[in-house]
DSSP file (Angstrom, degrees, kcal/mol; ACC not computed):
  #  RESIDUE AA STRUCTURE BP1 BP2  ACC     N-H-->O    O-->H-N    N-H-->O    O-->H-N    TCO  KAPPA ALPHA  PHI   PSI    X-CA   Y-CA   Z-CA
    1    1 A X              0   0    0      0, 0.0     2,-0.2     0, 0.0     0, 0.0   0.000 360.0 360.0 360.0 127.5    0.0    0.0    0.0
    2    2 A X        -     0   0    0      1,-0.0     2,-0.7     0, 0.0     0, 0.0  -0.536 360.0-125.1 -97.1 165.3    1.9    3.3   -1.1
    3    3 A X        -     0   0    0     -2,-0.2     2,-0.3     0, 0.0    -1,-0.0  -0.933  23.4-110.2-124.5 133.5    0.7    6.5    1.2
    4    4 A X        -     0   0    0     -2,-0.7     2,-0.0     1,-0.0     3,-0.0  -0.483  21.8-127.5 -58.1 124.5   -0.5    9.3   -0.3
    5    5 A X        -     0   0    0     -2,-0.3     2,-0.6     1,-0.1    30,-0.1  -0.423  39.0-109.0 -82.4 158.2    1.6   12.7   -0.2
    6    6 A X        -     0   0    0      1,-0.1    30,-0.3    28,-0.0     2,-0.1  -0.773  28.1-115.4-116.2 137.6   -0.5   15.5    1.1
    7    7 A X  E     -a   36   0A   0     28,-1.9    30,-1.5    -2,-0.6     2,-0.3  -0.430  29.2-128.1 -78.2 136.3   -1.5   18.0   -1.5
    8    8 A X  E     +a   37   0A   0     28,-0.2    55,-0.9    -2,-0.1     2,-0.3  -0.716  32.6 178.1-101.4 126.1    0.1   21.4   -0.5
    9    9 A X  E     -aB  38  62A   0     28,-2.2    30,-1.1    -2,-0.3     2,-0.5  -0.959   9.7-165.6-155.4 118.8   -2.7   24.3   -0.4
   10   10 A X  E     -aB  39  61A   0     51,-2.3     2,-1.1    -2,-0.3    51,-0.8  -0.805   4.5-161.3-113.9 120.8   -1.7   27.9    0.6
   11   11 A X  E     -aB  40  60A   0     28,-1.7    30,-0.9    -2,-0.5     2,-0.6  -0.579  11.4-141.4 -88.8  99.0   -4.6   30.3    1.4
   12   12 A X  E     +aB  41  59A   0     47,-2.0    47,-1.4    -2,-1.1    46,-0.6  -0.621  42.0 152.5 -73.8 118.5   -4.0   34.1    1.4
   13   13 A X  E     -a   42   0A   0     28,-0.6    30,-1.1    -2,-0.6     2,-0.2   0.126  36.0-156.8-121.4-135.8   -5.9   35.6    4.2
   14   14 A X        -     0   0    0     28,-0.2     3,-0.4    29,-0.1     2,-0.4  -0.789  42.5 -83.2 168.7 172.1   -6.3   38.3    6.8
   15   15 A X  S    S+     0   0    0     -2,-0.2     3,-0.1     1,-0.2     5,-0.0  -0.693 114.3  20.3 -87.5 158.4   -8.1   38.4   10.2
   16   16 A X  S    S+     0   0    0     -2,-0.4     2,-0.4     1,-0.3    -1,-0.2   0.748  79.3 142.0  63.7  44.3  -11.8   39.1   10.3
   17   17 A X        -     0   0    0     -3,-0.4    -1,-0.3     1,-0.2     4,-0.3  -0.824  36.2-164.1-104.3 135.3  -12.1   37.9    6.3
   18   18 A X  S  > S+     0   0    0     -2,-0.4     4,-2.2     2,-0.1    -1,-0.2   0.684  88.5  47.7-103.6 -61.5  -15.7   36.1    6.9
   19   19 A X  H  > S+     0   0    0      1,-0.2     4,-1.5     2,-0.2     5,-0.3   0.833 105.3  61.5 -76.0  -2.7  -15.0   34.1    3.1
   20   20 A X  H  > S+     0   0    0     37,-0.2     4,-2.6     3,-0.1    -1,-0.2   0.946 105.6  42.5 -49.1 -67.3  -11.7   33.4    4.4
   21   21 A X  H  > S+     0   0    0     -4,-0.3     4,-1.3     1,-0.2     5,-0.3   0.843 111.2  54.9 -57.8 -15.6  -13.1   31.4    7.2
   22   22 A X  H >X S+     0   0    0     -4,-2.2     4,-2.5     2,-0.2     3,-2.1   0.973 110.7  43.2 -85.2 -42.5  -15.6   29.8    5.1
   23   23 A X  H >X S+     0   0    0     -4,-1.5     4,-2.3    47,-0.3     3,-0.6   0.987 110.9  60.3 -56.0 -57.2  -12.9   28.5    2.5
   24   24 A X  H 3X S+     0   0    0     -4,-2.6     4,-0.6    -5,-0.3    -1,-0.2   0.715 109.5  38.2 -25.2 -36.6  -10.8   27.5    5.5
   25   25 A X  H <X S+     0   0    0     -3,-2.1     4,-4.3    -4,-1.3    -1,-0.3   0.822 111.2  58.7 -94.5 -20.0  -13.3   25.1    7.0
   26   26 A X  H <X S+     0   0    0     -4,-2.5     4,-1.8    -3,-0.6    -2,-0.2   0.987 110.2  45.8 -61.2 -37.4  -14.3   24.0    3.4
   27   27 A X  H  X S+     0   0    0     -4,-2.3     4,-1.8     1,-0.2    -1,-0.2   0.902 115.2  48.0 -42.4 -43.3  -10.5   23.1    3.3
   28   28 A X  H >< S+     0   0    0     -4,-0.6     3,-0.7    -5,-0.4     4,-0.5   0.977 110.5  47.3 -73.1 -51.7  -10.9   21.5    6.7
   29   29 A X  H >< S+     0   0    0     -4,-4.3     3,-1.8     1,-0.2    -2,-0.2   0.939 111.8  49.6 -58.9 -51.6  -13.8   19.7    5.8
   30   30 A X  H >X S+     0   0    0     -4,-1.8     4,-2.3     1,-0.3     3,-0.9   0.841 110.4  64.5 -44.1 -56.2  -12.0   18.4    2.2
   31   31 A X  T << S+     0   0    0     -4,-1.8    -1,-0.3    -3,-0.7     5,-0.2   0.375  83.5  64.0 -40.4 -25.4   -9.1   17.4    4.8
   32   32 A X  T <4 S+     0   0    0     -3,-1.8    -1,-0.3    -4,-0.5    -2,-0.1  -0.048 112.5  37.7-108.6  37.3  -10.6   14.8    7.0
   33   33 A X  T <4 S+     0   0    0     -3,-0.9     2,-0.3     1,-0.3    -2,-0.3   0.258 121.4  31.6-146.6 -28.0  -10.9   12.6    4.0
   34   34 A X  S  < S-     0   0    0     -4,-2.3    -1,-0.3     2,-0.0   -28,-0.0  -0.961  88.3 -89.2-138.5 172.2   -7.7   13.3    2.2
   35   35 A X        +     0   0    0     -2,-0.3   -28,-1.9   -30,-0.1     2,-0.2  -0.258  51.9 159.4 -85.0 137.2   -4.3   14.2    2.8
   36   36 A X  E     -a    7   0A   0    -30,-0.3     2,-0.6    -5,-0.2   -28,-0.2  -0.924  31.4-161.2-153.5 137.4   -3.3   18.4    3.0
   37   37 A X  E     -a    8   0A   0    -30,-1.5   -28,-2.2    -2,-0.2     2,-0.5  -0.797  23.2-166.3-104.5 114.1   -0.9   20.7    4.2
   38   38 A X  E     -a    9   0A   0     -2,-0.6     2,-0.3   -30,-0.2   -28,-0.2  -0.951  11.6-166.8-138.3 128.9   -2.3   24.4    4.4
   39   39 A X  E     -a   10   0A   0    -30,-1.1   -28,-1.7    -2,-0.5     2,-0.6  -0.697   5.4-163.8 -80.9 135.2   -0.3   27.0    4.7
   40   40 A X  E     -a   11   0A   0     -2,-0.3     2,-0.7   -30,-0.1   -28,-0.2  -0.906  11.0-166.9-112.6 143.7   -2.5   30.1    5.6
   41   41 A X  E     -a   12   0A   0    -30,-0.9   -28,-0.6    -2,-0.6     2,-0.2  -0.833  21.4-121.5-132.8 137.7   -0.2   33.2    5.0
   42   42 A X  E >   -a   13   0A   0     -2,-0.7     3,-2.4   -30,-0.2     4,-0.3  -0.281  10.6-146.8 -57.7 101.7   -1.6   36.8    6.4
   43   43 A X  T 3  S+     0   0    0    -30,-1.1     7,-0.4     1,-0.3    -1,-0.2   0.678  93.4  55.4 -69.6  -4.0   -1.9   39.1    3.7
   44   44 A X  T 3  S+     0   0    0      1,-0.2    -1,-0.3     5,-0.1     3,-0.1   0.214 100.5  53.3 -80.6 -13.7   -0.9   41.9    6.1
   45   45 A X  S <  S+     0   0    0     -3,-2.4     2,-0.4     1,-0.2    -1,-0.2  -0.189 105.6  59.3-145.1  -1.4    2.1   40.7    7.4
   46   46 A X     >  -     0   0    0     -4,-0.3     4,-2.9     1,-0.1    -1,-0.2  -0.611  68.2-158.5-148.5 122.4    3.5   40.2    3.9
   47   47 A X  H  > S+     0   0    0     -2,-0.4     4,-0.5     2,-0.2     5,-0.1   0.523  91.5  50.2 -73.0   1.5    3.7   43.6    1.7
   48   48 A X  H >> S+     0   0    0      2,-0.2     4,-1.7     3,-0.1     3,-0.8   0.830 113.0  45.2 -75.6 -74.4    3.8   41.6   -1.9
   49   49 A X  H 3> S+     0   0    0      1,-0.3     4,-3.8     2,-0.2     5,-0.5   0.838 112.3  58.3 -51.8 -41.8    0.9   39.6   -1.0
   50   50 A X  H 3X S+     0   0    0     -4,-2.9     4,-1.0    -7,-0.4    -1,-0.3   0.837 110.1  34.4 -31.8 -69.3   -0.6   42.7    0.2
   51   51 A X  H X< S+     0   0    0     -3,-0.8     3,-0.6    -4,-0.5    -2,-0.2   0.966 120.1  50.7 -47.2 -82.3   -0.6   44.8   -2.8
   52   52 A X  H 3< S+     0   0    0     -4,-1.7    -2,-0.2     1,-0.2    -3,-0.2   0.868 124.8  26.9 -49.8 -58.2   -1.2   41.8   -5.2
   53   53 A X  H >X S+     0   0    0     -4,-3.8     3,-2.6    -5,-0.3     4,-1.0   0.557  82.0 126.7 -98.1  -8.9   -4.5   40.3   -3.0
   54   54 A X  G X< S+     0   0    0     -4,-1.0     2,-2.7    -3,-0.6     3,-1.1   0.384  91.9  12.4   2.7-123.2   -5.7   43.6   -1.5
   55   55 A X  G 34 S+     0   0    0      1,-0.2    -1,-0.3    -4,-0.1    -2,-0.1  -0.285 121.9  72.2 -45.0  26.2   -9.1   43.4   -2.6
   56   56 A X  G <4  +     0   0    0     -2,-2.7     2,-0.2    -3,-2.6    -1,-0.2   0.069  69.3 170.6-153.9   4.5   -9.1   39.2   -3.9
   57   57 A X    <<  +     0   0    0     -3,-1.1   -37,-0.2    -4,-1.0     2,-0.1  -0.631  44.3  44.6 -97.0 166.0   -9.0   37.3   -0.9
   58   58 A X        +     0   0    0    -46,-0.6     2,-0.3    -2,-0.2   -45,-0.2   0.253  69.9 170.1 -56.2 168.5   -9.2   34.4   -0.3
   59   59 A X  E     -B   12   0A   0    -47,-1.4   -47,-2.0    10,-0.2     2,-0.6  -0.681  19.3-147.7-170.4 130.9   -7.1   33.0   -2.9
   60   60 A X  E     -BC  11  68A   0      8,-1.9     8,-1.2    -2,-0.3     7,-0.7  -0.743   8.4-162.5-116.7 110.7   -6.2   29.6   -2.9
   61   61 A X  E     -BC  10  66A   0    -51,-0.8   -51,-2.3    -2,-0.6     2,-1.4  -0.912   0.9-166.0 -99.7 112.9   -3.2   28.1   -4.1
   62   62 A X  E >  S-BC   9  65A   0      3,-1.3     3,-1.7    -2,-0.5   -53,-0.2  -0.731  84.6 -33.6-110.5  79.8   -3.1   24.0   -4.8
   63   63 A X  T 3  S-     0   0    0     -2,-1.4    -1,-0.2   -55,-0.9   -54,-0.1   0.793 124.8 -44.1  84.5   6.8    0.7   23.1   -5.2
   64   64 A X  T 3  S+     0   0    0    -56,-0.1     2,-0.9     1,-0.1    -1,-0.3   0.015 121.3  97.3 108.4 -12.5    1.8   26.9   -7.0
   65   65 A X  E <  S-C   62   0A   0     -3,-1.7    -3,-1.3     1,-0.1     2,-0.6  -0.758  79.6-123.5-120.9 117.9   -1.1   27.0   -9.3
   66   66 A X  E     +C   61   0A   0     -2,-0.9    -5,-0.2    -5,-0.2    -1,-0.1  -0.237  30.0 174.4 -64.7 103.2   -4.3   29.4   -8.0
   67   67 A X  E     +     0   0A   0     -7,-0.7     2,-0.3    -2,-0.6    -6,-0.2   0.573  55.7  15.1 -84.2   8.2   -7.5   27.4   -7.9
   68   68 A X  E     -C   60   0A   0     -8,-1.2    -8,-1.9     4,-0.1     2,-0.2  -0.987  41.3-168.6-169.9 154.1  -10.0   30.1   -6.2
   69   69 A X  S    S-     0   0    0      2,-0.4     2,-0.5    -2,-0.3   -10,-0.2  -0.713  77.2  -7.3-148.8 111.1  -10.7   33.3   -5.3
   70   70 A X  S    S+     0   0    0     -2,-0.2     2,-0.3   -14,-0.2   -47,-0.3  -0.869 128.6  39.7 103.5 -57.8  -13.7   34.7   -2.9
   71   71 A X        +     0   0    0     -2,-0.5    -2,-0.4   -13,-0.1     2,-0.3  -0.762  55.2 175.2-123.4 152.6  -15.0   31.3   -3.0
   72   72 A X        -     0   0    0     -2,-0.3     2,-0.2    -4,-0.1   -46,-0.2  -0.871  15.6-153.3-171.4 133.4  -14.3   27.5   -2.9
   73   73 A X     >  -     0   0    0     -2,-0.3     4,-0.7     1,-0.1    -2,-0.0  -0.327  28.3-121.1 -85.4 163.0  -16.7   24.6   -2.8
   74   74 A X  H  > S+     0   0    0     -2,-0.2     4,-2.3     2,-0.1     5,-0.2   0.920 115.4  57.4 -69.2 -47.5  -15.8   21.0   -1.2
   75   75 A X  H >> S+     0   0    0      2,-0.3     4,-1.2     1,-0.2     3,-0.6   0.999 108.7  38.3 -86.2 -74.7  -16.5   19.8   -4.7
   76   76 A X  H >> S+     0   0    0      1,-0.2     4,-2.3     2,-0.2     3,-2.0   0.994 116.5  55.5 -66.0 -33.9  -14.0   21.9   -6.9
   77   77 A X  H 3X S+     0   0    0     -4,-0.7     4,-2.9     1,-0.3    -2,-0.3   0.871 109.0  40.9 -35.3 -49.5  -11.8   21.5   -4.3
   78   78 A X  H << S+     0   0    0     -4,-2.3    -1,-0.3    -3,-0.6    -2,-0.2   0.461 114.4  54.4 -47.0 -27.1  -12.2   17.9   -4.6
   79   79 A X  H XX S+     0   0    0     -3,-2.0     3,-2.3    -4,-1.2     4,-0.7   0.889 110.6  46.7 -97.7 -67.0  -12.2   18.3   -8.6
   80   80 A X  H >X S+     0   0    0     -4,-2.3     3,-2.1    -5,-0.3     4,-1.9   0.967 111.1  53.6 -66.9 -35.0   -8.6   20.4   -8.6
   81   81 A X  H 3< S+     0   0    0     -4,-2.9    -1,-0.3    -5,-0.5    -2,-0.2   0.811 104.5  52.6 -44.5 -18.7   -7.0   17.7   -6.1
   82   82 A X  H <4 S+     0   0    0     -3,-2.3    -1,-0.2    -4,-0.2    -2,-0.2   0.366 111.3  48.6-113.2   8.0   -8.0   15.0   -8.4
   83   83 A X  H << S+     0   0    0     -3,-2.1    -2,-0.2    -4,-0.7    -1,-0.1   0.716  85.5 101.1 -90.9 -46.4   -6.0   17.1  -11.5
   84   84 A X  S  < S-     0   0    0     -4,-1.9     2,-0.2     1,-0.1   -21,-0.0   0.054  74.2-139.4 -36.9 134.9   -3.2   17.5   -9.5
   85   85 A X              0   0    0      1,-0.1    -1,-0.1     0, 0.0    -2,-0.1  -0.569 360.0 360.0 -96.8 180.0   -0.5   14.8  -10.6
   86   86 A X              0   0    0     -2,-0.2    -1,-0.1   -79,-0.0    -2,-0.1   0.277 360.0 360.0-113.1 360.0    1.4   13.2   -8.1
């Protein structure tokens, strides 16, 4: 049986982002059935990410390549994990 490597997903956020938390738990939910590593990084506390996502978060990175922005379902979530090569 080979083990799965856990799909790398980084979420540019902010405090007191309400569709940040909702993509976060959809992540979490997507997470208690397959394997993930999320980085969340604080668009506030880095002045690139700042300027670039101002006004676009969340935005959801799967592995370097951005699958979402405002919003993310369990189901595309599910969809771009299952594009992703290994």
């Amino acid at each position: 049986m080979t083990s799965e490597r856990p799909a790398e997903i980084t979420l540019y956020t902010k405090p007191g982002c309400h569709l940040c938390d909702a993509v976060e738990q959809v992540i979490a939910q997507v997470a208690r059935r397959r394997p993930i590593t999320l980085k969340k990084v604080n668009i506030l506390d880095d002045p690139d990410a700042k300027e670039k996502y101002r006004h676009e978060i969340p935005v959801v990175f799967l592995g370097g390549r951005e699958i979402a922005r405002h919003r993310l379902t369990t189901a595309e979530l599910g969809a771009a994990l299952d594009q992703t090569p290994e």
